[in-house]
C-alpha positions in Angstrom: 98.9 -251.3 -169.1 100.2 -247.9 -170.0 98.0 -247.7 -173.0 95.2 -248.4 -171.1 95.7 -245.8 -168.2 96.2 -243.1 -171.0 92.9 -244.0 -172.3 91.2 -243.8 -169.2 92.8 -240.3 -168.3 91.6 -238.9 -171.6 88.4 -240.3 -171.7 88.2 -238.4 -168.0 89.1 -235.3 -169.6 87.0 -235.5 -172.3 83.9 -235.7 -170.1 85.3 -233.0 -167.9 85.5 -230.5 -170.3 82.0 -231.3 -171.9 80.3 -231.3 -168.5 81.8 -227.8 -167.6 80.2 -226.4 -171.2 76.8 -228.5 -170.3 76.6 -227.0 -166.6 78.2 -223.4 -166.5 74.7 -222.1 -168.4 72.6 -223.7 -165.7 74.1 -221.7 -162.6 71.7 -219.1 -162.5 69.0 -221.6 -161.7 70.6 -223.3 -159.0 71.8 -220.0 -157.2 68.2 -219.6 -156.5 68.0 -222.5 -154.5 66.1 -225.5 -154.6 63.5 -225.6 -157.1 64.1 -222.2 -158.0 63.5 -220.3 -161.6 64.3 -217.4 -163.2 62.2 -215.4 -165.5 63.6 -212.6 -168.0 62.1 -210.4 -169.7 64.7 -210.2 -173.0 66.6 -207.3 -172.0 69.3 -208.7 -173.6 71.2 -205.1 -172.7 74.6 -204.9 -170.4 73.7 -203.5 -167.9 73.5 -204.7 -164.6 70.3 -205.3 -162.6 69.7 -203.6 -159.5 69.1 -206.2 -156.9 66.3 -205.9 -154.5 65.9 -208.8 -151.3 62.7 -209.5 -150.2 61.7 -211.9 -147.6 58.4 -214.2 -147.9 56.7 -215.3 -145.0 53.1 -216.6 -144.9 51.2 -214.7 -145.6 53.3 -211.3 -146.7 56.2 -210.1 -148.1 58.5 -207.3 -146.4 59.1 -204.8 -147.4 55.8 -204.7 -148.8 55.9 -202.1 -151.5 59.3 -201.7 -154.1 60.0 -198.6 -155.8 61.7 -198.8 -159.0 62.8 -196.3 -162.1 60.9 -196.7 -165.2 63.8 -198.3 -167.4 65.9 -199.6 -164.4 66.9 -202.9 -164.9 66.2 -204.7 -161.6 66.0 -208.5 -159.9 64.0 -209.3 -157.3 65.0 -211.7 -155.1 63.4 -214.3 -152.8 64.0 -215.3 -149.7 61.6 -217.8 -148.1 61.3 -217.7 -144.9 59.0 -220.7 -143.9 58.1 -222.2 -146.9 58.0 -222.3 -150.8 57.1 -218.5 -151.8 57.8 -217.0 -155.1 57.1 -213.7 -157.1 54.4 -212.8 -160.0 53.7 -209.3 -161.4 51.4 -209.8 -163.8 51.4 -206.4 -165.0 54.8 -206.9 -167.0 54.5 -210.9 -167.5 57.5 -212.3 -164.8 56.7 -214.9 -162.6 59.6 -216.8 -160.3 60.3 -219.0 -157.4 63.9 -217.9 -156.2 63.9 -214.5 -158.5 62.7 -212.1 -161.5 64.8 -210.3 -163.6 62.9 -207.7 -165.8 63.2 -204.0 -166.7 59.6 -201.9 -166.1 58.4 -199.5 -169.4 55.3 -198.1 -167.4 54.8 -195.9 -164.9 52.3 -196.7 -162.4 51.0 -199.1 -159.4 51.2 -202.9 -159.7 50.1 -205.3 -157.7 52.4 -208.3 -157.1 51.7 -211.6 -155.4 52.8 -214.9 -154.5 52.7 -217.7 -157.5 52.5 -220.8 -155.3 49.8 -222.0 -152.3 51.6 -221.2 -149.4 48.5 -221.8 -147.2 45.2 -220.5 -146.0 46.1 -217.0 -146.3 47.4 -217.0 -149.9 45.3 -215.5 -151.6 46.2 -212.3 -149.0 50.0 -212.4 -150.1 50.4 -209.1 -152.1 52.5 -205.9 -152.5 52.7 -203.6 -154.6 55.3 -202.0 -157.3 55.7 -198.5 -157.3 57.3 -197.5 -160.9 58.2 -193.8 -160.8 
């Protein structure tokens, strides 16, 4: 009997360990929330990503326009107000659900929208990204 509660505990152990190295990657994607994604752009650089909260309502985001430094690594965030809303800014290839994680190399004005039918009004839901 002794032999056979050893083997259990180790067998528990074993499986323990292996699902802490399986999961501890994935917690990223489950911060976000419930089918939430994250999108990077590579910057594989230390540095820490300014984080910018945005709420998402049909059929708008506030606050509407985001300033950002050319170079600054930032995150958007998503919060969803009343439904499924996301992030796209096609102008430097990121596209999320709960948030985008991407560092701007142009200056400029770019539009950015919501990625998922949220309603009659969707095509409406924009802002814009100020890169200075």
């Amino acid at each position: 009997m002794g032999k056979l509660l050893l083997g259990v505990l180790v067998i528990l152990l074993v499986a323990g360990v292996a699902a802490f190295f399986v999961f501890r990657g994935s917690s990223d994607a489950v911060a976000g929330g419930e089918g939430g994604s994250v999108e990077d752009s590579g910057d594989t650089s230390t540095e820490e990503a300014r984080v910018i909260l945005v709420d998402a309502s049909r059929y708008s985001f506030s606050p509407s326009t985001i300033r950002v430094r050319k170079g600054e690594k930032v995150r958007i965030v998503i919060n969803s107000i009343d439904t499924t809303h996301g992030i796209s800014i096609p102008a430097f290839g990121v596209s999320g659900i709960a948030s985008v994680e991407f560092v701007p190399d142009e200056v400029g004005a770019f539009e950015f929208k919501c990625p998922t039918v949220c309603g009659e009004g969707h095509s409406t839901m924009n802002g814009t990204l100020v890169v200075e």
